[in-house]
Every structure is written in C-alpha cells, then in structure tokens.
Backbone as JSON, one array per atom type, in Angstrom:
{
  "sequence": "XXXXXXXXXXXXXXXXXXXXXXXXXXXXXXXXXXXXXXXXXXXXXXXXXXXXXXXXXXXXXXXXXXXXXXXXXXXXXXXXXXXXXXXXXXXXXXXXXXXXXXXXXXXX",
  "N": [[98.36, 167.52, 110.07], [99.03, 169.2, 113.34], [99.82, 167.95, 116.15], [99.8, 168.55, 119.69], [101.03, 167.76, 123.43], [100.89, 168.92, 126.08], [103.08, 168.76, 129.87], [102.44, 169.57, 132.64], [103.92, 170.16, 135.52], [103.2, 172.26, 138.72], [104.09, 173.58, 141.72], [102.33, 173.65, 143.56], [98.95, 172.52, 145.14], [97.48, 175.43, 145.37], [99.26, 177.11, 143.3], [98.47, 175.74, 140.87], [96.0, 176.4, 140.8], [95.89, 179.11, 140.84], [97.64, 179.09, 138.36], [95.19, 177.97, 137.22], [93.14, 179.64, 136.81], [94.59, 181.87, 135.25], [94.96, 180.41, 132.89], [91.95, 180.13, 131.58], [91.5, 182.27, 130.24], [92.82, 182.02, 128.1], [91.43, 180.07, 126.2], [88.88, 180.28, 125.16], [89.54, 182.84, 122.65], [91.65, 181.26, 121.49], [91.03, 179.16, 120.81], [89.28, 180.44, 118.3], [91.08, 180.77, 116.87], [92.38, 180.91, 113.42], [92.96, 177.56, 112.22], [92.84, 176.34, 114.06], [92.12, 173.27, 115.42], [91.71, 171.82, 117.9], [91.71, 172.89, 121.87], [92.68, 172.07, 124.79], [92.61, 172.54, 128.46], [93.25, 170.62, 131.51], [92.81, 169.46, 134.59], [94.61, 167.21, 136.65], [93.58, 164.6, 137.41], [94.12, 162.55, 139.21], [96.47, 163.55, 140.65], [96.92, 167.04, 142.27], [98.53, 168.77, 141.31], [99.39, 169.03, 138.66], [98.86, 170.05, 135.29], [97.39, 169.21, 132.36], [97.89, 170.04, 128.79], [95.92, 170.38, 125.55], [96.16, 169.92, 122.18], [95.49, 170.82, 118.69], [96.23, 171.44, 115.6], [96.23, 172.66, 112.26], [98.55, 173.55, 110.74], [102.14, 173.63, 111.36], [102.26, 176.14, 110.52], [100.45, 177.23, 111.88], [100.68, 176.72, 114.43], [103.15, 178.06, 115.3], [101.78, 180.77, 115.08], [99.97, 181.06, 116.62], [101.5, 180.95, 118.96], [102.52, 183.35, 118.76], [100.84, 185.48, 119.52], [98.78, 187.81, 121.03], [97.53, 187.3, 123.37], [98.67, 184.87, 124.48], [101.47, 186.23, 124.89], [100.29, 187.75, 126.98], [99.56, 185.77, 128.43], [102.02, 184.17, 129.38], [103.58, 185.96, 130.54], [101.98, 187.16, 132.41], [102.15, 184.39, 134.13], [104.86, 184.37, 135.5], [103.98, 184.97, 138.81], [103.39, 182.62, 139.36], [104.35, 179.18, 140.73], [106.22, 177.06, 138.89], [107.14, 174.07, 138.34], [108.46, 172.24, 136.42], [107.65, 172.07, 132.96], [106.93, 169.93, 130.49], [106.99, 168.98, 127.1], [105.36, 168.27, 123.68], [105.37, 167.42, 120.42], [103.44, 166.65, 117.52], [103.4, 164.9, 114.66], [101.01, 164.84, 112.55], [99.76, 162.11, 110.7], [97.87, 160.16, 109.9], [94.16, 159.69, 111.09], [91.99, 158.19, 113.14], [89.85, 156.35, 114.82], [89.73, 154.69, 118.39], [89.4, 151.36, 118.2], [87.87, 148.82, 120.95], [89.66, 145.82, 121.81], [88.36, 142.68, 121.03], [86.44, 141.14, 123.73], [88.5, 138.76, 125.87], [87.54, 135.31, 126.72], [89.04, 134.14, 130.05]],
  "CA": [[97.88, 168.02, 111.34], [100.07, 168.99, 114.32], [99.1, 167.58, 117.51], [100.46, 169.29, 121.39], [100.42, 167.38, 124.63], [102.07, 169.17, 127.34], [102.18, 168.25, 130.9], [102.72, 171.7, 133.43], [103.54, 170.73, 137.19], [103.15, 173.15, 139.75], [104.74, 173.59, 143.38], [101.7, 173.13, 145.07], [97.94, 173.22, 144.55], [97.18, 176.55, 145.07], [99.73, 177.11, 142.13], [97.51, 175.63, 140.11], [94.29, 177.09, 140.54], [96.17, 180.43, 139.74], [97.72, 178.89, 136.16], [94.21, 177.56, 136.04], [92.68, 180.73, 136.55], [94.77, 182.69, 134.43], [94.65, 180.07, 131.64], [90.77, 180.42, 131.25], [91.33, 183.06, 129.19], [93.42, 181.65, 126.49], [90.42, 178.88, 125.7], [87.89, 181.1, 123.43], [90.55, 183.18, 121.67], [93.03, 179.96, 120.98], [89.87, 178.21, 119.76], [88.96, 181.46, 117.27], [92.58, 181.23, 115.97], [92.88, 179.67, 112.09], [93.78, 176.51, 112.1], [92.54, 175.56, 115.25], [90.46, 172.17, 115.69], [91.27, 171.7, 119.34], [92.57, 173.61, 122.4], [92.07, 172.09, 125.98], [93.33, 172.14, 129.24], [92.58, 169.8, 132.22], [94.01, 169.36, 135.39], [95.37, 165.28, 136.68], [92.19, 163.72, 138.19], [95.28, 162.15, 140.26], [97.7, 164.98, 141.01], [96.86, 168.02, 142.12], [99.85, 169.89, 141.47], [99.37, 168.84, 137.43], [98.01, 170.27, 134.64], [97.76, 168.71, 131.15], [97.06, 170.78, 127.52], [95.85, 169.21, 124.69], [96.52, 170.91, 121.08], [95.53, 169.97, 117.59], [96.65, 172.69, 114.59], [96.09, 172.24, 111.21], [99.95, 173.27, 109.96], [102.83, 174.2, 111.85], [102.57, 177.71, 110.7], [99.15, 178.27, 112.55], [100.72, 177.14, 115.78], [103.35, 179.26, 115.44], [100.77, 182.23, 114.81], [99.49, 181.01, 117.69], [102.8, 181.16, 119.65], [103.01, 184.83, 118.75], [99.4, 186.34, 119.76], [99.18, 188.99, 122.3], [97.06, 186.41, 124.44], [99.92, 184.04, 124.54], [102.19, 186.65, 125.42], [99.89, 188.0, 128.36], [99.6, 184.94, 129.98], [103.18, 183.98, 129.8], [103.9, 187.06, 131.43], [100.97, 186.2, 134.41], [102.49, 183.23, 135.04], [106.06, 185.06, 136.68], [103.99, 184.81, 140.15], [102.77, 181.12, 139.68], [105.83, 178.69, 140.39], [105.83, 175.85, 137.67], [108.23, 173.14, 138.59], [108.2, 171.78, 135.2], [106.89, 171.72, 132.17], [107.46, 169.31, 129.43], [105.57, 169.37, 125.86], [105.72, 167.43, 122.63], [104.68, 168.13, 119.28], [103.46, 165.3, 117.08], [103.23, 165.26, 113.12], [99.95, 163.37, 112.43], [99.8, 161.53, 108.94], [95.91, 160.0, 110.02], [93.25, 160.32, 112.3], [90.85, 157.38, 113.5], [89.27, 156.06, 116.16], [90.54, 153.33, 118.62], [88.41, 150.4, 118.71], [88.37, 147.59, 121.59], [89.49, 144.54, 121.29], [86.82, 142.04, 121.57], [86.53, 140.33, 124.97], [88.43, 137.36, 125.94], [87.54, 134.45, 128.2], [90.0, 133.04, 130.3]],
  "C": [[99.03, 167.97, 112.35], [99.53, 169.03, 115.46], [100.7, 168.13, 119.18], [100.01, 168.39, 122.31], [101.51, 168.19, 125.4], [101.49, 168.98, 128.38], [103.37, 169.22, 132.02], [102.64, 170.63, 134.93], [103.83, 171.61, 137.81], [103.78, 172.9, 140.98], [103.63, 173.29, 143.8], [99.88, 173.3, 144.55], [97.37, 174.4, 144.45], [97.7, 176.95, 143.66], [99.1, 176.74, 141.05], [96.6, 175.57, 139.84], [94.79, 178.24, 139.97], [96.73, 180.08, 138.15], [95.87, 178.48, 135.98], [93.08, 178.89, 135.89], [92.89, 182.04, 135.62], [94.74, 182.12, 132.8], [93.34, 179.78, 130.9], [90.9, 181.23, 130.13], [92.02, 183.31, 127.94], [92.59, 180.69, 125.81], [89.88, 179.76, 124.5], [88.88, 181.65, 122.85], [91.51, 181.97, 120.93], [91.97, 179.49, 120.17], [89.24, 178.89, 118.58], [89.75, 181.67, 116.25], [92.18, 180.42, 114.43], [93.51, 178.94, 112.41], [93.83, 175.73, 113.43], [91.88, 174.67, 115.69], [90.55, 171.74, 117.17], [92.29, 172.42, 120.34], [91.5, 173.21, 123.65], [93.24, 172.09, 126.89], [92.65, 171.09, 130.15], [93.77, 169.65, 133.5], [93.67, 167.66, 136.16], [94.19, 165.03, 137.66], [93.1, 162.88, 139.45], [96.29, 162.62, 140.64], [97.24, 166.27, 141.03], [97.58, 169.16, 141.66], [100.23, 169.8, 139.24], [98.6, 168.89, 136.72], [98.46, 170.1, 132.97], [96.5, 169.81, 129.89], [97.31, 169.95, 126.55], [95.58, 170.33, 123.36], [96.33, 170.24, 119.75], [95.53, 171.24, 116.87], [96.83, 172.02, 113.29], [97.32, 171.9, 110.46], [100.93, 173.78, 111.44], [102.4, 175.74, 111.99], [101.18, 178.4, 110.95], [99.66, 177.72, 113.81], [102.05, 177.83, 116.02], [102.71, 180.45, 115.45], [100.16, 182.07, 116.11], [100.58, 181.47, 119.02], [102.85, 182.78, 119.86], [102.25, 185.62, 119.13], [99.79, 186.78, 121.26], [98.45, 188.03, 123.49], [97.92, 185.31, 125.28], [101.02, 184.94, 125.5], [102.0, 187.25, 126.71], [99.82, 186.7, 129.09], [100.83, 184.38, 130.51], [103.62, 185.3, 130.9], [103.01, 186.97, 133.16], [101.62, 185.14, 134.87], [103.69, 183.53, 136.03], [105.24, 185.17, 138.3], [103.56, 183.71, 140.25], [104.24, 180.19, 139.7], [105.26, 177.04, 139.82], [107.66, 175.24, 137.64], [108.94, 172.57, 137.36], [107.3, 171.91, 133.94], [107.84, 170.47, 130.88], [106.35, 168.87, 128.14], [106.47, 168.4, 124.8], [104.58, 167.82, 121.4], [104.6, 167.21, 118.42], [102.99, 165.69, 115.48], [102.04, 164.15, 113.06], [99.83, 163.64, 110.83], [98.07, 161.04, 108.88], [95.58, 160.07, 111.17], [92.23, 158.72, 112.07], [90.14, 157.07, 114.68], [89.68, 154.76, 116.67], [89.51, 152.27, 119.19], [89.08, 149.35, 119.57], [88.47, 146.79, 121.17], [88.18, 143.55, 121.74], [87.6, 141.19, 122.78], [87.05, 139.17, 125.35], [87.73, 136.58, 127.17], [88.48, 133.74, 128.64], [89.26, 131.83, 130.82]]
}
C-alpha cells in the first residue's frame, strides 16, 4: 500500500476556500479511480491558511494513473489564480496496517 500526506499552505484564507472549492471536485472521481481505498482533504482546525490531503493507493502504479487523469490536470491548472505558499507531500511505503491502541492509564 502507498500512503500520501501532504500539507498545502495558502497566502491567506480566502485562498483557501478557492483551493477548497475547486478541490471538491477531485473527491468522487479520485475515490472511483482503481486502486483507491482513501482520498481526503481537510482544512487545519488551527490554521486557516492550511490545508491537509490524505491518500492511500493500493500500488504505486495506480497513483501514478492517478497523477495523470484529466481531473488532476484540470485542477492543477485552476489553481494558477489561488496563491499556495507551499506545499510539501510525502509518500509512504506501508508493509502493515493496524490500529493504535492506548496505553492503559497510569496513576501518579
């Protein structure tokens, strides 16, 4: 499995109501793609000006396929009037998958 976190700031909040308005419409299609078990965005419950995507792909060579779709390429192209200060992304090779249990409670 290949896991995506990227984390998108913006110049300002307006800036990112328009990425978040134009990235609405990469959700259902991204999520229709092969090889797709998750595709979110979200924007920083503590930063307005930041917006985090979250990516899980079965192989590499479905998020490249993804990379290359005409949806992809329209919204890159929308974004030339949104100004995006940054982005920075990471791409993670996952070997397993579980769940993270708490530790049990101490008392001091």
């Amino acid at each position: 499995m290949i896991a995506v976190s990227a984390h998108v700031l913006l110049a300002s909040p307006q800036d990112t109501e328009r990425f978040c308005e134009l990235a609405v419409g990469l959700i259902e299609p991204t999520r229709q793609e092969p090889g797709c078990t998750l595709y979110a965005m979200a924007r920083d419950i503590a930063d307005d000006c930041v917006v985090w995507i979250s990516e899980e792909w079965d192989s590499n060579a479905h998020l490249d396929a993804h990379l290359r779709t005409e949806h992809i390429a329209q919204f890159l192209g929308e974004l030339a009037n949104v100004n995006i200060v940054s982005m920075e992304d990471k791409k993670y090779e996952v070997s397993s998958v579980g769940h993270v249990e708490m530790p049990p409670a101490t008392n001091a």
